[in-house]
N, C-alpha and C positions, 0 to 999 in steps of 0.2 A: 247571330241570335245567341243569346246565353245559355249554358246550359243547363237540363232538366237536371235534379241530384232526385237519389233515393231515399228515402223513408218516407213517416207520417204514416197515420193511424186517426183512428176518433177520438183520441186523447191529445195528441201532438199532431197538428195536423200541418203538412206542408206548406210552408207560407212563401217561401222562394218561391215555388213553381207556378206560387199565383203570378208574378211580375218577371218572371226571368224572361220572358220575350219579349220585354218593352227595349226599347235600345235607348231615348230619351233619359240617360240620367236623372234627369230632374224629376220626371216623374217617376223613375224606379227608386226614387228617396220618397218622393211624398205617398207612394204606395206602401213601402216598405215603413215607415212612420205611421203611418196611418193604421197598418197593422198593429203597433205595439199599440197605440193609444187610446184601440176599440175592443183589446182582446180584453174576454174576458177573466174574470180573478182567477188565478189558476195558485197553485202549487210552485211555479214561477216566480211569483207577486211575492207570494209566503217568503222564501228563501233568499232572496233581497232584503226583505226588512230584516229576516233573521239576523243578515253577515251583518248586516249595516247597523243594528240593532244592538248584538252584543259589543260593540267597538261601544258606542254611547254606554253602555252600562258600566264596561271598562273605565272609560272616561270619567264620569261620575265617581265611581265607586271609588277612583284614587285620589278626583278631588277634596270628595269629602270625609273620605276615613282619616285626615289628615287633623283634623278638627280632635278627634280622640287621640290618636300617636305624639301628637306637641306636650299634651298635657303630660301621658307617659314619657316623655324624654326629659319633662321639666323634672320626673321624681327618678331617672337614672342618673342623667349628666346635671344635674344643678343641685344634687343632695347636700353639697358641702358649700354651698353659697352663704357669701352672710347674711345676705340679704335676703326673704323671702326661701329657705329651705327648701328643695322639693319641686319649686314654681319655676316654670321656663318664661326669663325676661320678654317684657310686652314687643321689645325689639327683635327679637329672634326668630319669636312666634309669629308676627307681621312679615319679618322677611322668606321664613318658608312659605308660609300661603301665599303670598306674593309672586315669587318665584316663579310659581308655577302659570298663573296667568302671565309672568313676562314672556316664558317659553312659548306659549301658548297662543300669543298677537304674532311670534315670529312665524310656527307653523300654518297658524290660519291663511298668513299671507302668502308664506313662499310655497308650500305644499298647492295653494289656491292659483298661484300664476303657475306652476311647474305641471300641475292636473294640464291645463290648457295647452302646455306646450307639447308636452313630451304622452299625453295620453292618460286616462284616468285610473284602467287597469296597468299600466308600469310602475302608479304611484300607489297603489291602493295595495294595501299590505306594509308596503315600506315604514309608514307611519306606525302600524299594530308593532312591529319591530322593536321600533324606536321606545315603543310603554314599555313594552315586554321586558326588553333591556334594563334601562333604566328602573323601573320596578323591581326588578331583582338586587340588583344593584345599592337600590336603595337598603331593601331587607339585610343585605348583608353591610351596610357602614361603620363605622364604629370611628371615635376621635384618635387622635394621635397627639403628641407631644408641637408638631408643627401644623397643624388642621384642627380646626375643631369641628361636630358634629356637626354644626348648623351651614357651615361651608360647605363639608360633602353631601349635606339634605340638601342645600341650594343646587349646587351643582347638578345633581341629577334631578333634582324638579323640574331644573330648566329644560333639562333636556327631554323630559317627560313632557312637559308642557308643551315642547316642539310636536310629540307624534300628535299630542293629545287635539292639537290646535289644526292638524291634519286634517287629523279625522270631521271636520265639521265641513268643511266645504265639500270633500270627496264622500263622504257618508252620502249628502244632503244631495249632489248631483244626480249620483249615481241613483240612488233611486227616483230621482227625477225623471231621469231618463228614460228607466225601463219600466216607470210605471202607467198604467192605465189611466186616461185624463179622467176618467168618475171618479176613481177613488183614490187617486196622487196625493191629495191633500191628506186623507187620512191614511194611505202609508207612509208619508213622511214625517206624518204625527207620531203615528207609533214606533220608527226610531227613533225620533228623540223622545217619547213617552219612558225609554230605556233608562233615561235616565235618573226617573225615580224608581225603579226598579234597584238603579245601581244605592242611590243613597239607602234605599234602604235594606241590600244586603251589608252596607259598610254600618251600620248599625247591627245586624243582626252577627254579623263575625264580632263586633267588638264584643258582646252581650255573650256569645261563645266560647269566646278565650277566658274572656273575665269569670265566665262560671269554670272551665277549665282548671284556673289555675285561685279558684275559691281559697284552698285552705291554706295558700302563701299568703294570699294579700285579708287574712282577716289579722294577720297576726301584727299590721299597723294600721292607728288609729287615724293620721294622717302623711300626707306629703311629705313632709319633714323628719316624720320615722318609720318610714319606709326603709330601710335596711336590709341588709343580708339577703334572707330568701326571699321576701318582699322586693327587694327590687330587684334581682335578679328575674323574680316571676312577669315581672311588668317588662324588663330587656327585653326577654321573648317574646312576649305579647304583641308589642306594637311590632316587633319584627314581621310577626305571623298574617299580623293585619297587612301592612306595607303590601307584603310576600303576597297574600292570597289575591292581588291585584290581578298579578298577570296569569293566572288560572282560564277566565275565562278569553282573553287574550290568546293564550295558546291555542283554543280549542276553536276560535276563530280565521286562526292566520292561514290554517289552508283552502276554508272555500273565497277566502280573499286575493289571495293569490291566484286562485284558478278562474278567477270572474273572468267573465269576455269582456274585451273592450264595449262601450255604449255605441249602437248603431249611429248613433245623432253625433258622437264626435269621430266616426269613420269615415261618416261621409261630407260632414260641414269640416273638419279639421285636418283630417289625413289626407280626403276626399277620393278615398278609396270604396267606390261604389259597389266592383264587386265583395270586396271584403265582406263591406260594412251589409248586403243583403245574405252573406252567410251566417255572419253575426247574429242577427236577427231570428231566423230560423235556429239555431242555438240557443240562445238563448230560453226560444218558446218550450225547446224539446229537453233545455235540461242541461246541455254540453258546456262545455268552457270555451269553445272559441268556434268562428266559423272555421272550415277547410276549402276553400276555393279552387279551381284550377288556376296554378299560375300562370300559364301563358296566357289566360283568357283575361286574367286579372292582371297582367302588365297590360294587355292590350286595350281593356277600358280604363284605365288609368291615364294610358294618354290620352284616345278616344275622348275622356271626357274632362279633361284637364281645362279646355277652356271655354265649356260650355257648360260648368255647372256654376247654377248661378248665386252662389252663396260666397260672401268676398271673405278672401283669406285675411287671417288673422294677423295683424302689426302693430304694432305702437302707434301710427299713422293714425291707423283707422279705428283703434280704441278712442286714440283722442278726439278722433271727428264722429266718431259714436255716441260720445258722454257729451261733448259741445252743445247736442242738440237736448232743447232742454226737457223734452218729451221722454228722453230718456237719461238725461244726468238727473232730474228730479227725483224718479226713481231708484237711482243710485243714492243719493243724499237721503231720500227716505228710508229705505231701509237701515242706512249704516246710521244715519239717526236714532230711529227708531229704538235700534238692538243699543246704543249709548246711551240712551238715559235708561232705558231700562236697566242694567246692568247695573250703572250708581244706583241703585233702589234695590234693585234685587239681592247683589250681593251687602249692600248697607243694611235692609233687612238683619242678617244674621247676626249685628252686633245687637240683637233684641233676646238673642238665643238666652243669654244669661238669667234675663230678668223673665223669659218666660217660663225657664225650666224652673225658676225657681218659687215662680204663681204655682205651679202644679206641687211641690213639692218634690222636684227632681234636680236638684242642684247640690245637698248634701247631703251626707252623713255620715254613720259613729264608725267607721273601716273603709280601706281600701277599697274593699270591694265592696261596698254599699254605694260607695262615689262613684267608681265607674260602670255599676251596676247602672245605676241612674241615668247616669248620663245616656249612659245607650237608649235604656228605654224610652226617657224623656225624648230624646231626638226620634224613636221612632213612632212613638206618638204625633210629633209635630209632623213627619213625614206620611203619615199613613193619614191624619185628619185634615190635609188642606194639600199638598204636593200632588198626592197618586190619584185620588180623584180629578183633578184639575187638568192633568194630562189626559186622561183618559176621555173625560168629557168633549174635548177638546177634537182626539180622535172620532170620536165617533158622531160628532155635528160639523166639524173643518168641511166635509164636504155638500153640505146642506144651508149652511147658515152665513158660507165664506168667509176668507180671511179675514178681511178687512172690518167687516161690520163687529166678530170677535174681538180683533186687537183694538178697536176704538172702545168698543167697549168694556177690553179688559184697563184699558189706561185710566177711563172715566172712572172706573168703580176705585180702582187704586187710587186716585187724587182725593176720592171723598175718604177712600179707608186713613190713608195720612192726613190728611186733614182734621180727623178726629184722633187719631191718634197722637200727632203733634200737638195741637189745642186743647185736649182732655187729656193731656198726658199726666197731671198731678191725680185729677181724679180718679183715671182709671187705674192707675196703682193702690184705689185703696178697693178698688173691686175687681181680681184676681178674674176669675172668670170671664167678665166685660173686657182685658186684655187680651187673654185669652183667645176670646171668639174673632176677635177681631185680626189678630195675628194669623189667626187658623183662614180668614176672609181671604187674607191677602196674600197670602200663599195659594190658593183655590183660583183668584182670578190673574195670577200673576200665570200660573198654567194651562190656564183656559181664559186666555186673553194673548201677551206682547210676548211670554215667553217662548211659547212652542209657534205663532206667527211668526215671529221675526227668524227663527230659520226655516219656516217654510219656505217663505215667499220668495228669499232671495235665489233662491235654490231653480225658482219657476220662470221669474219675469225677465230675465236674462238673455241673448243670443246665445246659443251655444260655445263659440267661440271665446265668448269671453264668463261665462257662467260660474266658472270655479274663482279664476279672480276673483269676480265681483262678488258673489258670494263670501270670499278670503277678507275681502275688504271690509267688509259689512260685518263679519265677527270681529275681527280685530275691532271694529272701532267699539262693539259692547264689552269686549274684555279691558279695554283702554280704560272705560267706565268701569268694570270691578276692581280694577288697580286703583284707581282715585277714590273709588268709595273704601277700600284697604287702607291706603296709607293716608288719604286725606282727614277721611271722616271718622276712622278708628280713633288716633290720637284727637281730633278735635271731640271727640264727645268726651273726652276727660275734662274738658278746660272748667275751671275754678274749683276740681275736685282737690280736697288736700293732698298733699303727697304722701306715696304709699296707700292709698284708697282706693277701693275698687269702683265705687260711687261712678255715676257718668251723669252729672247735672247737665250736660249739654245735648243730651239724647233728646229730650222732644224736639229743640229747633232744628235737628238735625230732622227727626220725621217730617216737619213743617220742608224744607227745603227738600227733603225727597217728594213732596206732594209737587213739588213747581217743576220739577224733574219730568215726575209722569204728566204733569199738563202739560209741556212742550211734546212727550210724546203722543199728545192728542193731535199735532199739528203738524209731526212728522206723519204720522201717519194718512193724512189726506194727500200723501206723494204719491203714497203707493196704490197701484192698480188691486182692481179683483182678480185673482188667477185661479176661480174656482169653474172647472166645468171649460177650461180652454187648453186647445193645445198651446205646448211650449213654443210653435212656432207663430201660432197668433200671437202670444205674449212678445215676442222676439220682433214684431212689428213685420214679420216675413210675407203675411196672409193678404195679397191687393183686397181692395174693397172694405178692410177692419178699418177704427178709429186711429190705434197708433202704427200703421201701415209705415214703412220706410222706404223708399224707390231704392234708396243706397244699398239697401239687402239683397237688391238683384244681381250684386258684385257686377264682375269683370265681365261677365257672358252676354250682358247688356250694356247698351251704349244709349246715351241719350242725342235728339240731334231737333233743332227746329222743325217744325213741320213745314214746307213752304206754301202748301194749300191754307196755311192757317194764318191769317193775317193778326193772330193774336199772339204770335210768337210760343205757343204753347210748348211744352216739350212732350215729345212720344216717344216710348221706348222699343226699338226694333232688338231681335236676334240675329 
């Protein structure tokens, strides 16, 4: 019989001692599961989204202050250009933002298969590392006579890109795991909710420094004579932004590191059953790991090495997992899904210009008038259609379901492009009518496919293979902002004169982003509802559910003819 441990209280109350005398494995997982998945919201719940939470703000916050630091590198390293003064080439610029999403498809994937192998708290931190680094790194580059600045911005973006692409499938598990099935959908909302949190502190530091260093950057009218203290003020500037990245990264990496491993991959992965029900009870009370007796914990280790019925993890049996189409569908839906979206979402931003400049946020008479602007303008666009959209999002995910939101956030984006592509001469001459509609489609891009599409994958998954697939399913949306970057950026110039900033080719690009999000009307009828179920229904584990899988019973079951059954049926004994 296992044994009793002490503590618990009315606040923390002993969850091992309810199941430590079961000797059944199986059922001292589906006990011990069934605990996390019914407790209620505690102070536990909180401090999960937290860790998980600041990492997405991170991520954010480096993705997009990168939008303001290009522009500043254009008036340090391209002052003495002949061409364009001041202005950092449309090449250079494309390849840093770039970059980082490269980084970023590698992480998602390898971070997403290495969670699964090797454990999700070994991996979890490693990545906060990797920004942290890299981010620094960044702040301090400078060119050289054999390098130039946009090689060593590359260079560390990619490799920024690598944590940052990490952090999405290990964020998004991990609290999958530990959270409570009522309200899993909107804790996983509000990590990623984090990350309009992050754009718009990377607006709020640009808008900081830029008042900072006021009385350097009034004394040029533009780009081009920016000089001396002037750009010198901007050197520092973007440094500061880069730099303040990994702030709140630091202040994160040690409840990251101290996390417990997930009960759900102690005992489906490790299949370390006493562990994974000390874990548990840790987890409830607050601790960093369970402490088990070892000798009792080598003993049901073997004990129940061939009787727990959850089949180990292989190449094998991934590939005989996705074969079925019950659940490769669902794999195709999501990584779909999160693909077109992503051409849209990030093809969006090339509207950034023509918006800030409806508002009257695009120029003016000094340095700091222009980056003055620019911040604001972007935190305008962030605070009226982003921060709402996520938040809504949170706070109905677990009432309204995923699914019926991400359909109908795809539906409403095909009509917002749809008009925006086809009325695109029009609504250039009515400033506010773009406007609103831009602010639309930002609002239901975040309370629609954006904050779904890394829910869900996070949910419908088997645990053994969850961070993968997960891994998979972002990659293939970043895959989608790389080609809305280098595809759709250069083609919305075409037949502009040379040297023009003009993008005559911008509405048929919105027109082709509308056929984008209709196909993710279609992926999305792949995906299951995961609102109000445990992860192991989802996982097809639960007999008696619709996508039920016998194959889940792993190795501890064996199938055999009945011979009383002249129907050939199969029954499954222990």
């Amino acid at each position: 019989m296992a044994r009793n441990t002490a503590g618990g209280n009315a606040a923390f109350h002993n969850f091992h001692n309810d199941y430590a005398h079961v000797e059944d494995p199986n059922e001292r997982r589906r006990l011990a599961l069934a605990e996390i998945d019914k407790a209620p919201f505690g102070w536990y719940h909180v401090r999960a989204c937290v860790v998980a939470g600041i990492g997405f703000f991170t991520d954010a916050y480096d993705i997009f202050a990168i939008n303001f630091v290009t522009a500043m590198l254009g008036v340090v390293y391209w002052q003495s250009a002949k061409s364009k003064p001041g202005i950092i080439p449309t090449n250079s610029d494309t390849a840093i933002k770039v970059a980082t999403s490269g980084g970023t498809v590698l992480g998602q994937v390898g971070f997403g298969i290495l969670a699964d192998v090797v454990g999700r708290k070994r991996m979890y931190g490693l990545e906060l590392i990797l920004i942290i680094f890299a981010t620094l790194a960044q702040a301090l580059s400078s060119n050289s006579p054999d390098i130039s600045i946009v090689g060593i911005i590359i260079f560390w973006r990619v490799l920024m890109g690598v944590g940052i692409g990490g952090d999405y499938p290990l964020s998004s598990i991990i609290t999958s795991e530990f959270a409570t099935t009522k309200w899993r959908g909107a804790m996983m909302g509000a990590v990623f909710a984090m990350q309009g949190i992050g754009q718009l502190a990377a607006g709020l530091i640009a808008l900081i420094v830029t008042s900072g260093f006021k009385e350097s950057l009034l004394t040029a009218r533009s780009a081009s004579s920016c000089d001396g203290v002037c750009q010198l003020a901007v050197d520092k500037m973007w440094r500061v932004i880069i730099g303040f990245g990994a702030v709140p990264g630091c202040i994160a990496l040690y409840y990251r590191l101290t996390i417990p491993e997930t009960p759900r991959y102690t005992f489906d992965v490790a299949r370390d059953v006493e562990k994974a029900g000390e874990d548990t009870k840790a987890y409830i009370q607050g601790k960093s790991e369970g402490r088990p007796d070892e000798i009792r914990r080598v003993t049901v280790i073997a004990d129940s090495e061939g009787r727990l019925e959850t089949p180990k993890a292989s190449f094998r049996d991934f590939v005989a997992h996705y074969r079925q189409w019950k659940f490769g569908k669902v794999l195709l839906g999501t990584a779909g899904s999160w693909f077109f979206l992503d051409v849209a979402f990030y093809g969006l931003g090339l509207n950034n210009s023509i918006i800030l400049s409806s508002i009257g946020y695009s120029k003016g008479d000094s340095m700091y008038e222009i980056f003055r602007r620019s911040a604001v303008g972007n935190l305008i666009i962030v605070c009226a259609g982003s921060i709402p959209g996520y938040w809504v999002t949170v706070f109905t995910v677990d009432i309204v379901g995923r699914k019926p939101i991400q359909l109908m956030g795809f539906t409403m984006l095909t009509i917002l492009f749809i008009i925006i592509g086809f009325a695109y001469d029009t609504l250039l001459d009515h400033n506010g009518a773009l406007l609103a509609l831009f602010v639309l489609a930002q609002f239901f891009f975040n309370f629609g496919p954006n904050a779904t599409t890394f829910i869900v994958p996070g949910e419908c998954f088997p645990t053994r293979y969850r961070s993968t697939s997960h891994g998979i399913s972002a990659a293939s949306g970043k895959v989608g902002a790389i080609i809305a970057q280098v595809v759709f950026g250069p083609l919305r110039l075409r037949g502009a004169p040379p040297g023009s900033t003009d993008a005559p080719w911008l509405n048929h690009i919105m027109q082709i982003f509308a056929l984008f999000m209709l196909c993710g009307i279609f992926t999305s009828f792949l995906i299951p509802e995961t609102k109000r179920k445990t992860l192991e229904e989802l996982a097809g584990e639960v007999p008696g559910t619709p996508n039920y899988d016998p194959g889940s019973r792993g190795a501890a079951y064996k199938t055999s003819s009945d011979p009383d059954s002249g129907s050939g049926e199969k029954v499954v004994s222990l």
